[in-house]
C-alpha positions in Angstrom: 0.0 0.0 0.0 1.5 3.2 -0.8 1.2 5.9 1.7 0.3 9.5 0.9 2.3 12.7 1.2 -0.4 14.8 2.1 -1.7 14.8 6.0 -5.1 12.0 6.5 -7.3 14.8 7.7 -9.2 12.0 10.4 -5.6 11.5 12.0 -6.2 13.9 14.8 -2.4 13.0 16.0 -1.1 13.6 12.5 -3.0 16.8 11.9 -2.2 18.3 15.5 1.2 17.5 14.6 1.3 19.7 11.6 -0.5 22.6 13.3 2.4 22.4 15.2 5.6 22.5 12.8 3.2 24.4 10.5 1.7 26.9 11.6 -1.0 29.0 9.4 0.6 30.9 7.0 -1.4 34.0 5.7 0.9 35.2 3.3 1.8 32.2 1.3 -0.8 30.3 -1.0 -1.4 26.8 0.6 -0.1 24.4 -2.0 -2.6 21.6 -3.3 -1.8 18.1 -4.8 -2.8 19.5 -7.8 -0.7 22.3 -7.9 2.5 20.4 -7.4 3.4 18.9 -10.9 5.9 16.1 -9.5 3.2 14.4 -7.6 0.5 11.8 -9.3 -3.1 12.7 -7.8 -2.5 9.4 -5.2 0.6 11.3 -4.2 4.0 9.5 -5.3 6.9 11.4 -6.8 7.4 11.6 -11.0 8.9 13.0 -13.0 7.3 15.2 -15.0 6.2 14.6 -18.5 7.3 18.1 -20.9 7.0 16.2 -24.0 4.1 18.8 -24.5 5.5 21.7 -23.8 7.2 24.5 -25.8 10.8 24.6 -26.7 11.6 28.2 -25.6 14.6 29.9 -24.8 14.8 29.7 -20.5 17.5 31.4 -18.2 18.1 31.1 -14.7 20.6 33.2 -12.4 21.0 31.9 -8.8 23.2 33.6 -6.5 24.9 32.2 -3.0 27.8 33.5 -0.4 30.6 32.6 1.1 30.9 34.5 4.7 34.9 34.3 6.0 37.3 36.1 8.4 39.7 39.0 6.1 42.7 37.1 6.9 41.3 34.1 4.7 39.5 36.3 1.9 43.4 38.1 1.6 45.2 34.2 1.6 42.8 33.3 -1.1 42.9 36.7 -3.2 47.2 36.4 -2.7 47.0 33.1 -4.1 48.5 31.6 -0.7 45.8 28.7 -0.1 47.3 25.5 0.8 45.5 23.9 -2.2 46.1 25.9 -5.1 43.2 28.0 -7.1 40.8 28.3 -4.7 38.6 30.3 -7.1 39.3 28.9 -10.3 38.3 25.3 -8.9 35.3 26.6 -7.2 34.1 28.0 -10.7 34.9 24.5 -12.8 32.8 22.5 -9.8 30.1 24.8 -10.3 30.2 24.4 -14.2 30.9 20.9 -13.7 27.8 20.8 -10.9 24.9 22.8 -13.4 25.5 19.1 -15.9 24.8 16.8 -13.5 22.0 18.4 -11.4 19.8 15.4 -12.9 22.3 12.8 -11.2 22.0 14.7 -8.2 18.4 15.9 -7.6 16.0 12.9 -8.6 12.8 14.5 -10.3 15.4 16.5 -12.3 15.9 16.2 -15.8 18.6 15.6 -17.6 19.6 18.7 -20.0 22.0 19.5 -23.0 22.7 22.7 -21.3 23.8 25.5 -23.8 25.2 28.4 -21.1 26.5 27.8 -17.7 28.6 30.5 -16.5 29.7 31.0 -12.5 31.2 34.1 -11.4 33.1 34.7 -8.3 34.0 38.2 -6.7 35.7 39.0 -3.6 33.5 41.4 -1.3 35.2 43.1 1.6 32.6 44.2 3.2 30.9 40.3 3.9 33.9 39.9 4.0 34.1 36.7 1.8 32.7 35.7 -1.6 29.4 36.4 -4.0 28.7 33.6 -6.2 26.5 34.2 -9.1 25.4 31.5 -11.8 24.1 32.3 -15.1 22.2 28.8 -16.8 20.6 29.0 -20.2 19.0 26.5 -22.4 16.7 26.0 -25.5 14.2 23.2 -24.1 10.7 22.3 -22.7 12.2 22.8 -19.1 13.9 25.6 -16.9 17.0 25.2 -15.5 16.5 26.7 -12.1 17.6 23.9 -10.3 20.8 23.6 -12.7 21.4 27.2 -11.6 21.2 26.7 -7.7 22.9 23.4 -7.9 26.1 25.2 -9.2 26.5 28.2 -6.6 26.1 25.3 -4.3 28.7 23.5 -5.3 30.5 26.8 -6.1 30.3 27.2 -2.3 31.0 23.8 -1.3 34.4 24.0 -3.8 35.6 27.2 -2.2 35.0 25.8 1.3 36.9 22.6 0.8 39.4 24.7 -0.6 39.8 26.8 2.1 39.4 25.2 4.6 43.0 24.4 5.9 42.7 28.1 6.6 39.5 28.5 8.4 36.7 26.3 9.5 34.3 28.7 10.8 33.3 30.1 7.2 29.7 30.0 6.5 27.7 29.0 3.0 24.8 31.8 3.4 21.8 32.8 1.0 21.6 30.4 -1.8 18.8 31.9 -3.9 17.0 32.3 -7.4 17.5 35.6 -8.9 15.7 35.1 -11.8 14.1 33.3 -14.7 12.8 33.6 -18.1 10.8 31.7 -20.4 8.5 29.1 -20.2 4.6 28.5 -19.5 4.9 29.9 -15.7 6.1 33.7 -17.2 9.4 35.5 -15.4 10.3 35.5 -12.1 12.8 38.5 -10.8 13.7 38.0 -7.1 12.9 41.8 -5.1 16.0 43.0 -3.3 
């Protein structure tokens, strides 16, 4: 028997539960089964079938940071880091990252990308890094996740890089910036 996702409304210990870890939210839209495309109406995970839809042009720009002490951001910019190109690495993985989001994320498909492009910049004033990835494609699907998955791993990279030097650096605000293209219309993130 498979077992939904969705709370069994006559389970008074299940839906006491969820009051609980979820409280009311007035300012988000309450998601229905219906409204989330990876799930059959008896609830278990697909993938979803785009065979149907449009091949458009899509674009996705995620964006992440790397929080560190100056001393670190100043061994990394001088080129000092115990294992080499901290930055340069950190870029490839994210490259590298974007193609395999299907292997890594299961409902995920996978995509000829055409455009992935991950930028690094130093800011002093986090101090640390801003990681910005730029994913484009000509296909039925976005590449949102593609986008996210590579300042991820951009993040990840630049930690394991760095981290002879400090520990205590922190991965901080993965997010979507943006998107075009598609049936859902554009989506800019408000500052």
């Amino acid at each position: 028997m498979t077992q939904s996702n969705f709370p069994n409304p006559e389970n008074t210990a299940e839906t006491d539960y969820l009051d609980a870890v979820q409280p009311d939210q007035p300012d988000r839209p309450e998601a229905t089964p219906a409204d989330l495309t990876h799930l059959s109406a008896s609830g278990e995970a697909n993938m979803v079938d785009v065979s149907e839809k449009a091949v458009t042009v899509r674009e996705a720009i995620a964006a992440a940071q790397v929080r560190m002490q100056p001393e670190t951001l100043d061994a990394i910019e001088s080129g000092n880091a115990p294992k080499g190109d901290v930055i340069g690495t950190a870029r490839l993985a994210g490259i590298m990252a974007a193609k395999q989001t299907a292997n890594l994320i299961p409902l995920c498909h996978p995509l000829p990308l055409q455009k992935v492009e991950v930028q690094i910049t130093p800011d002093r004033d986090l101090p640390g890094y801003q990681i910005r990835a730029t994913v484009r494609i000509k296909a039925e699907t976005g590449v949102e996740m593609e986008a996210l998955t590579a300042v991820s791993i951009a993040a990840l990279t630049l930690y394991d890089m760095a981290k002879a030097i400090e520990k205590s650096m922190s991965i901080e605000s993965i997010r979507l910036l943006s998107k075009t293209g598609g049936k859902s219309g554009d989506y800019q993130r408000e500052a």
